[in-house]
C-alpha positions in Angstrom: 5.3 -4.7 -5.8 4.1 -6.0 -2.4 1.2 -8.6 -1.6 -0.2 -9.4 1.6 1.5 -13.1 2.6 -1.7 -14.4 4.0 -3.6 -13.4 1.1 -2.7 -16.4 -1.4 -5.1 -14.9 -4.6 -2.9 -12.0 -4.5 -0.3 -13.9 -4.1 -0.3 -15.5 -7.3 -1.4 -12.3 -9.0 1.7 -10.6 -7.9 3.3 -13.6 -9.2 1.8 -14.1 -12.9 1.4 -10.0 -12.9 5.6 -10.5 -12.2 6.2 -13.5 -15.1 4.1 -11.1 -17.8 6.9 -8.3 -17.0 9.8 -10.6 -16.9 11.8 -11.3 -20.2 13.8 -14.1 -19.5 11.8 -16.4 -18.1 9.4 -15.5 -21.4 12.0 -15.5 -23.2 12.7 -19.8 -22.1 9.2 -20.7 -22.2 9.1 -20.7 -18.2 5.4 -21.5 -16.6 4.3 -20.9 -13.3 2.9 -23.9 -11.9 1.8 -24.7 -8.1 2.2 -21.5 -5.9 1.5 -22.4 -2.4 3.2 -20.2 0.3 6.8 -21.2 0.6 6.5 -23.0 -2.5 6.7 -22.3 -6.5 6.6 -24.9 -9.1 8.1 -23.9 -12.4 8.8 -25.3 -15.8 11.1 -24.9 -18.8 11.2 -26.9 -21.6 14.3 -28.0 -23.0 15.1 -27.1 -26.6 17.7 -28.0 -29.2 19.5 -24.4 -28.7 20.2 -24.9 -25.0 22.4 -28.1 -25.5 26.0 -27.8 -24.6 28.3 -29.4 -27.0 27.9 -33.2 -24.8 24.3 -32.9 -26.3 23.2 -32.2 -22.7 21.3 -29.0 -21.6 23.8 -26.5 -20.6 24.1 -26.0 -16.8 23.4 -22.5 -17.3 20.0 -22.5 -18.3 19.3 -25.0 -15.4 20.8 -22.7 -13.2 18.5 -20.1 -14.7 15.5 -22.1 -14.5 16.5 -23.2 -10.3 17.3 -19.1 -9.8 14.2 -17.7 -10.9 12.0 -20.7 -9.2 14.3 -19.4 -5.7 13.1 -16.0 -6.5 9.3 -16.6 -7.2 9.4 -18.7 -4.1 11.1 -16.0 -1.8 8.2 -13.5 -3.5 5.4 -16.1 -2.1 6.0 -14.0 1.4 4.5 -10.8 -0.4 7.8 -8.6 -1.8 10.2 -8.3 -4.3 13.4 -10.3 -4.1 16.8 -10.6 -5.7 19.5 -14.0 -5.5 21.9 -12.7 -3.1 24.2 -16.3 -3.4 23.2 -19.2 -5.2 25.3 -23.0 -5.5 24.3 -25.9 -7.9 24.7 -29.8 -7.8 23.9 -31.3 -11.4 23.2 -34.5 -11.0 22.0 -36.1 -14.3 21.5 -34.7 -17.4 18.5 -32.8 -19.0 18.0 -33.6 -22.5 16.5 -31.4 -25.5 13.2 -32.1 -25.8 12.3 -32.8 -22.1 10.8 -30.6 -20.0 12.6 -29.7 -16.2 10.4 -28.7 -13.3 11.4 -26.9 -10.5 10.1 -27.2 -7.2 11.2 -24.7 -5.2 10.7 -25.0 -1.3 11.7 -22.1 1.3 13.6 -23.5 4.1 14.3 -20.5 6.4 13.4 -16.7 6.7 15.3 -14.7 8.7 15.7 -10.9 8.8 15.2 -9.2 4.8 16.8 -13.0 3.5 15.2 -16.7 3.0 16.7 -19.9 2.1 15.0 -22.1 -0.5 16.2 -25.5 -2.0 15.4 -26.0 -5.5 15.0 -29.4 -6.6 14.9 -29.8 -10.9 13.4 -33.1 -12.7 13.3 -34.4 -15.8 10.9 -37.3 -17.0 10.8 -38.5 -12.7 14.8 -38.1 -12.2 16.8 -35.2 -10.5 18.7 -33.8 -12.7 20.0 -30.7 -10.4 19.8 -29.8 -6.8 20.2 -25.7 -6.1 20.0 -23.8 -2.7 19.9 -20.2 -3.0 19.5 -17.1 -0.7 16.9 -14.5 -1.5 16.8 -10.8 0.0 14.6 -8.0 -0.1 16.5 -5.4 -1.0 16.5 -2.2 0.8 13.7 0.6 -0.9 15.6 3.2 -3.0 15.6 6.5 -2.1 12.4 8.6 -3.1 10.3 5.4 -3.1 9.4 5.1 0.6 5.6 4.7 1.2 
C-alpha cells in the first residue's frame, strides 16, 4: 500500500483504509485521530481486562497502543512500515476506565528508517514516553512494480 506523501487526503485514506484491516488495534478499541504529516494521534480506552494485578493498565497494552501510533506515523510518508526497535519509559499509571492518547511525532528519516517519539496521556498527565524506529521493509520477491 503506497500513498503519495504530499497528498494528505490519501494519506489518511491509506491510513483508515490500514485501521479497517488491522485486528489488533480493532480488537483494543484504537481510533485514529489527528493525521498530519509526521504526526498521528491515537486513542485506546482503557478497560477492566487490561489491568495488571497493581490495578494499573498493564505496560503491555501501552506499549501496544505507543507501537502502532510509531507505525501509523512512519506510514504518514506514504508506505508500509514495520517497528524495527522500540524502548518505553512508563511514567504514571493508566487506569481502567481512562482513555490514553498517543501523539506520535517523527523525529528523523533517514535511508528506508524514521524515528518517532511517542508521548501517551491520560486525563492531561504522561503516563508513558516511547521512541521507536520504523522501516520500510524491502518488497518481496514477485511484488516489484
Amino acid at each position: 500500500m503506497h500513498a503519495d506523501p504530499n497528498d494528505m487526503p490519501a494519506i489518511r485514506d491509506m491510513l483508515h483504509d490500514i485501521l479497517r484491516n488491522d485486528p489488533a488495534p480493532q480488537h483494543l478499541g484504537i481510533q485514529l485521530g489527528d493525521i498530519d504529516q509526521g504526526r498521528v494521534v491515537m486513542t485506546m480506552p482503557i478497560a477492566d481486562h487490561m489491568a495488571n494485578s497493581h490495578g494499573m493498565s498493564h505496560g503491555g497494552y501501552l506499549f501496544t497502543l505507543a507501537d502502532t501510533a510509531l507505525a501509523y506515523c512512519c506510514a504518514t510518508a506514504g508506505t508500509r512500515v514495520v517497528t524495527r526497535n522500540a524502548e518505553i519509559t512508563f511514567v504514571a499509571p493508566a487506569h481502567s476506565g481512562e482513555a490514553v492518547t498517543a501523539t506520535a511525532t517523527r523525529r528523523v528519516s533517514f535511508g528506508r528508517n524514521q524515528i518517532c517519539d511517542v508521548v501517551l496521556e491520560a486525563d492531561g498527565r504522561v503516563v508513558a514516553y516511547f521512541t521507536g524506529q520504523g522501516t520500510t521493509p524491502p518488497t518481496p520477491r514477485g511484488e516489484e512494480s
